[in-house]
Structure formats: C-alpha cells, structure tokens
C-alpha positions in Angstrom: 66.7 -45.1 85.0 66.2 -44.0 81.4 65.3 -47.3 80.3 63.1 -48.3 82.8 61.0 -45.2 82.6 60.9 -45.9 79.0 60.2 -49.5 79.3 57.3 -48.9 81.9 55.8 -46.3 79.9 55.3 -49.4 77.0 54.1 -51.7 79.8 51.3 -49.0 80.5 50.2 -48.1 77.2 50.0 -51.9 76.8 47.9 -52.7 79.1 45.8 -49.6 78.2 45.6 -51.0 74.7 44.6 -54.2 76.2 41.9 -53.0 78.2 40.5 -51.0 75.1 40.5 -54.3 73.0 38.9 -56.6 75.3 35.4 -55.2 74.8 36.2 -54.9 71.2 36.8 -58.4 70.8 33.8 -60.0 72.6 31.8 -57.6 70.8 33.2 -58.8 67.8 32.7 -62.4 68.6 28.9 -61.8 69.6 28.0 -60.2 66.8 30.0 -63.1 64.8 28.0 -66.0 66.8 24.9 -63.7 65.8 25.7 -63.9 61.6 26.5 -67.3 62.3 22.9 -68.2 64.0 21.3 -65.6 61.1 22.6 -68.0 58.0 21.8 -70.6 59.7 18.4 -69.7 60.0 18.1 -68.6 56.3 19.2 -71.8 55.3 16.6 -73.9 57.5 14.2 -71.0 55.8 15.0 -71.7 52.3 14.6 -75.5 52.6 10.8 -75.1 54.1 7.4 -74.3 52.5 6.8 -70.9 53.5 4.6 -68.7 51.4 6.3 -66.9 48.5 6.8 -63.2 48.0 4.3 -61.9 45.6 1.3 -64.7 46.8 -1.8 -63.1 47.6 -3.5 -63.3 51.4 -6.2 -65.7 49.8 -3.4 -67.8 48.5 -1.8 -67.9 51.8 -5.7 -69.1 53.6 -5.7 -71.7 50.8 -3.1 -73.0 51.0 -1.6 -73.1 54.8 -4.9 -72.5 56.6 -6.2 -69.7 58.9 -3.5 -68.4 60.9 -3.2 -68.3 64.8 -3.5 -64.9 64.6 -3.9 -62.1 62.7 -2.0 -58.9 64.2 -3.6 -55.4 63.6 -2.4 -53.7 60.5 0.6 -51.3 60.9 1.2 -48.3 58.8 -0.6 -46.7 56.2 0.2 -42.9 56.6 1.7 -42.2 53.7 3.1 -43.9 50.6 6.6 -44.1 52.4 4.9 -46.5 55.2 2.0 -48.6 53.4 0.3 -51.2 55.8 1.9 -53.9 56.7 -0.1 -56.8 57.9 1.6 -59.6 60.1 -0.2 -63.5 60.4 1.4 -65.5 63.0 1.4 -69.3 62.1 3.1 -72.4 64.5 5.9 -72.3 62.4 6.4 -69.1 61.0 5.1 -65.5 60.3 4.2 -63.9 57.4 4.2 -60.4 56.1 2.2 -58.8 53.5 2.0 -55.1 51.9 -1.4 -54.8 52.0 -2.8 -58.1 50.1 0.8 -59.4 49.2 3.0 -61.4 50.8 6.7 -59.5 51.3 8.6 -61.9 53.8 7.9 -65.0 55.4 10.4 -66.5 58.5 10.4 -68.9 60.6 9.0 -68.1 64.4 12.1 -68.8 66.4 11.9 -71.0 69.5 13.6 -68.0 71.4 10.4 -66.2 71.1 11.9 -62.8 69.6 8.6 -63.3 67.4 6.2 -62.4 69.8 3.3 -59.7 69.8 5.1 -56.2 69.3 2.6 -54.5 71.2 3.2 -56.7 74.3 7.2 -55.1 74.1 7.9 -53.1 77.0 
C-alpha cells in the first residue's frame, strides 16, 4: 500500500509538472518563431536602400521622393523625449530626431506598421 501511495503521489506531481510546462513551452516556441521572423527581417533590411542614420530629411526628399505620408510629430516635452517624426514610404518607414534620420525598416506586409493613432 506503501508503495502505491508513494508511486501515485510521483504520478501526480508529474502530471502537475506537466501541466505547468506546457504553456512554458509554446511560449517558448512563439517567442523563438518571433526572433526567427525578427533576423530575418534585419537581414532583408540590410540588403535594401533604406536611408542611413545620420541623413538629413532633405536628403531623404532627394533622394527617395516625397513620402506617402508624413505622420504628426511626437514628443518634444523635454530633452528625455525629443520629437520624433515618422514618414511612411511603400516599402518602408523612416524615423528621424527632429531633422535626422535614426531608424529606417521595412513596412511589413502584416500591417503592424500602420497609423498609431488609428490603434484601439
């Protein structure tokens, strides 16, 4: 009797175990599939022409045309959060700190780059 209290006390902590894990693990693979689509992405960025950090907004007209759309400038209240300004082109968006470009990425087809204002 011994035993079997003993043995089904192992089966229940194991299954207990198992049911703690589960979660774990598909999280774990999501967020895996996720770094996997990320360097992917950073790879397909590197290999394009997107503007360079440092290029100035003028630069940016010059050379890749007026963009689709200009988003209103965010930030600006202190040092700490200087504005941001965000141009949406076809292909990709670009960022600049007030005259200068910071980031440039490509505008995914899954349409995560869409008009943060329009987020509910």
């Amino acid at each position: 009797m011994v035993k079997l209290k003993f043995g089904l006390s192992i089966a229940i902590l194991l299954l207990a175990a198992g049911a703690f894990a589960a979660p774990q693990l598909v999280r774990a693979a999501a967020r895996n599939h996720g770094d996997s689509l990320l360097i992917k992405r950073v790879q397909q960025e590197q290999g394009m022409n997107l503007p360079r950090r440092g290029m100035t907004m003028s630069q940016v007209s010059k050379t890749w045309g007026a963009p689709l759309r200009k988003l209103s400038p965010r930030g600006g209240g202190s040092p700490q959060q200087p504005v941001i300004n965000r141009w949406d082109y076809a292909k990709f968006i670009v960022y600049f700190q007030h005259n200068y470009v910071i980031h440039s990425v490509l505008n995914t087809p899954a349409g995560n780059n869409t008009d943060p204002s329009a987020a509910h």
